[in-house]
C-alpha positions in Angstrom: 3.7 -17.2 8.1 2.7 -20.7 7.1 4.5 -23.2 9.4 6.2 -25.9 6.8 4.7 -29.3 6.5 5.7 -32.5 4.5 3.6 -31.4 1.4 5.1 -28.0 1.5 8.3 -26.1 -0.3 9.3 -23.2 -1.0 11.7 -21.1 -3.9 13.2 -18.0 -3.9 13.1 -15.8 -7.3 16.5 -13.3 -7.0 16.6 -10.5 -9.2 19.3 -8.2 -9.8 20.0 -5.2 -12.0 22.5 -7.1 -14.6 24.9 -5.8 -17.2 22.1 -6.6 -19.9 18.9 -4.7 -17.5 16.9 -7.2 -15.3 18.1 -10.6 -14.6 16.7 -13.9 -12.3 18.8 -15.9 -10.8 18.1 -20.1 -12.1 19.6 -23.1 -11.9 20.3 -26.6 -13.2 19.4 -29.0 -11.3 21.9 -32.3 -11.1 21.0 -35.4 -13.1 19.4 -37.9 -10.5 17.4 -40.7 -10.4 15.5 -39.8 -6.9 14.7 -36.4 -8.6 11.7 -35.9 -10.7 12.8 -32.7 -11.8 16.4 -33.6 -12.7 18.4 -31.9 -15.1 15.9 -29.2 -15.3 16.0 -25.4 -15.1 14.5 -23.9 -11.6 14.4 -21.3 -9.1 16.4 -22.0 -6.4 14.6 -24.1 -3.5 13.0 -27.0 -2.2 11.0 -29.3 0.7 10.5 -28.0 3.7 11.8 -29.1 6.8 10.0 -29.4 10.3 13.0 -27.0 11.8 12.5 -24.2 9.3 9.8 -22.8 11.4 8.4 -21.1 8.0 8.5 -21.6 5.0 10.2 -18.1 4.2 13.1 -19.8 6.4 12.8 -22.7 3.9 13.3 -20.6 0.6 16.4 -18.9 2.3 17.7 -22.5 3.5 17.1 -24.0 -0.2 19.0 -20.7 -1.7 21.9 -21.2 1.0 22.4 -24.5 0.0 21.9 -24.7 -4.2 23.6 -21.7 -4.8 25.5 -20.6 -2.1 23.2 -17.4 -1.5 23.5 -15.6 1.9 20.7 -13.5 3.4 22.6 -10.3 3.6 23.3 -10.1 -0.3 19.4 -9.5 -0.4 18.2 -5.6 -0.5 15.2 -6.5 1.4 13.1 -9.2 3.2 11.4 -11.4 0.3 8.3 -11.0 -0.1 5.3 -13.7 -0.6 3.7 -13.5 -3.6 1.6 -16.6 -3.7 1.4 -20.6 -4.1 1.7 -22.7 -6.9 1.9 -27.0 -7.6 3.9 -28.9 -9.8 2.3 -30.0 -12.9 3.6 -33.9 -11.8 2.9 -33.3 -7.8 -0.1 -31.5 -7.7 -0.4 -32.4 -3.8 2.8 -30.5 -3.3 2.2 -26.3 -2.6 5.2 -24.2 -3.3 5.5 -21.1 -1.8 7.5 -18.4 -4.2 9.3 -15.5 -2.6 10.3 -12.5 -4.3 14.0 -10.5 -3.8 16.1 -8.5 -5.0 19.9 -9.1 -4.7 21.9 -6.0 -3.2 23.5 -4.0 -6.0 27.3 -3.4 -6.1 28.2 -6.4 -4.6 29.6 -9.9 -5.5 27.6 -12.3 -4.4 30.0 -15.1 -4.6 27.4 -18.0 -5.8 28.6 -21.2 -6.9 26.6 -24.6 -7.4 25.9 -26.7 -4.0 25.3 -30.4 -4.0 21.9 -30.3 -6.1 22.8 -27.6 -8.7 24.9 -28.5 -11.6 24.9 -24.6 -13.0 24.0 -21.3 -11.7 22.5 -18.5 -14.6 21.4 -14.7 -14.2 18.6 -15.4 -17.6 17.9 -11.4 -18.5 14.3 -11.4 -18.5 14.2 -8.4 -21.5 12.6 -9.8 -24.4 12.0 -13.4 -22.7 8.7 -14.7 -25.3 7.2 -17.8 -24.6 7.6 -20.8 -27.5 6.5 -24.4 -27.7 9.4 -27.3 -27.5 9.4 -30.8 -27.5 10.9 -31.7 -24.2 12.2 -35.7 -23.6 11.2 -37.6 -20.2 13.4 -40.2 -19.9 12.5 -42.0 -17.1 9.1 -41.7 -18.1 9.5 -42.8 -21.4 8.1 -40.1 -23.1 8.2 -36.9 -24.8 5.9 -34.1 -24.4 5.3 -30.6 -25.9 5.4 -27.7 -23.6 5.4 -24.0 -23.3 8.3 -22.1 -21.2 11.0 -19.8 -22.3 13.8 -20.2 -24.5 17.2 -18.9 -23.5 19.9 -19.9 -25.7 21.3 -22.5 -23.7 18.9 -22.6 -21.1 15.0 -24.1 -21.9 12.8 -22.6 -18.6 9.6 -25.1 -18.5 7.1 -26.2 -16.0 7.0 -24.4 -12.6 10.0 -22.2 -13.4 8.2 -21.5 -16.6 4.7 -20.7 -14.7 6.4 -18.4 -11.8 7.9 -16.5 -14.0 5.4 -16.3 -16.4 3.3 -14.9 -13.4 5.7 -12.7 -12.1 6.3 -11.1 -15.5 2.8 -11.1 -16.1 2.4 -8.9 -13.0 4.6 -7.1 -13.0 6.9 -8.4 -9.9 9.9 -8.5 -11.0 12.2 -7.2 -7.9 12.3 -3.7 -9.2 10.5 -2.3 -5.9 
């Protein structure tokens, strides 16, 4: 396991078996100045902190706090599947784990101080499309591919894990 470093973070992709076949658990982040990724749609997770010790130990931190997840509602130890940057912080290497959440139970999740919502998104029939997407700090708009669910517009990191994940085929049904 990696030991975490300022330039490092890590996310944790949940899936579950959901009343409408496979869902991933996402988020909302909250609206704030400090964050360049406010407001947006993302898997739970985040930097990683010098007494993590790993960066798996990061992801389950990030999860604790966002969403209120707890290590045994998990089926299994998640699993490393690879590394990826954000589009804006290209310096910064995210680690993504893979779960799946125990079936049958409640997993009592409810927004912590840097999540406004919590979703299960049922990944059946997820296509990508192309939306304008507004930057307001940045003063700009751009157009962007990512997923569009209802309510819920998955772009940019979120949009490329799970892109990936789909792509091969790692979506927690193991």
């Amino acid at each position: 396991m990696s030991s975490p470093a300022a330039d490092r973070a890590a996310i944790l992709v949940v899936f579950r078996h959901g009343e409408k076949g496979r869902e991933v658990l996402v988020m909302r982040r909250k609206e704030h100045d400090a964050d360049p990724w406010s407001g947006q749609i993302s898997f739970p997770g985040g930097h990683a902190h010098p007494a993590d010790g790993s960066l798996l130990v990061t992801a389950l931190r990030e999860a604790s706090e966002e969403v209120n997840l707890s290590r045994d509602t998990l089926a299994a130890e998640p699993t490393f599947v690879g590394e990826r940057s954000p589009g804006n912080r290209l310096d910064l290497r995210v680690s993504v784990y893979v779960v799946n959440a125990r079936d049958g139970i409640d997993l009592h999740l409810h927004p912590g101080p840097e999540a406004s919502e919590i979703h299960w998104l049922p990944i059946d029939g997820l296509r990508p499309v192309t939306r304008r997407v507004t930057l307001p700090r940045r003063g700009f708009d751009l157009e962007v591919e990512g997923y569009d669910s209802g309510p819920l517009f998955i772009w940019g990191l979120t949009y490329r894990v799970l892109s990936d994940l789909l792509t091969k085929g790692k979506v927690g049904d193991g």
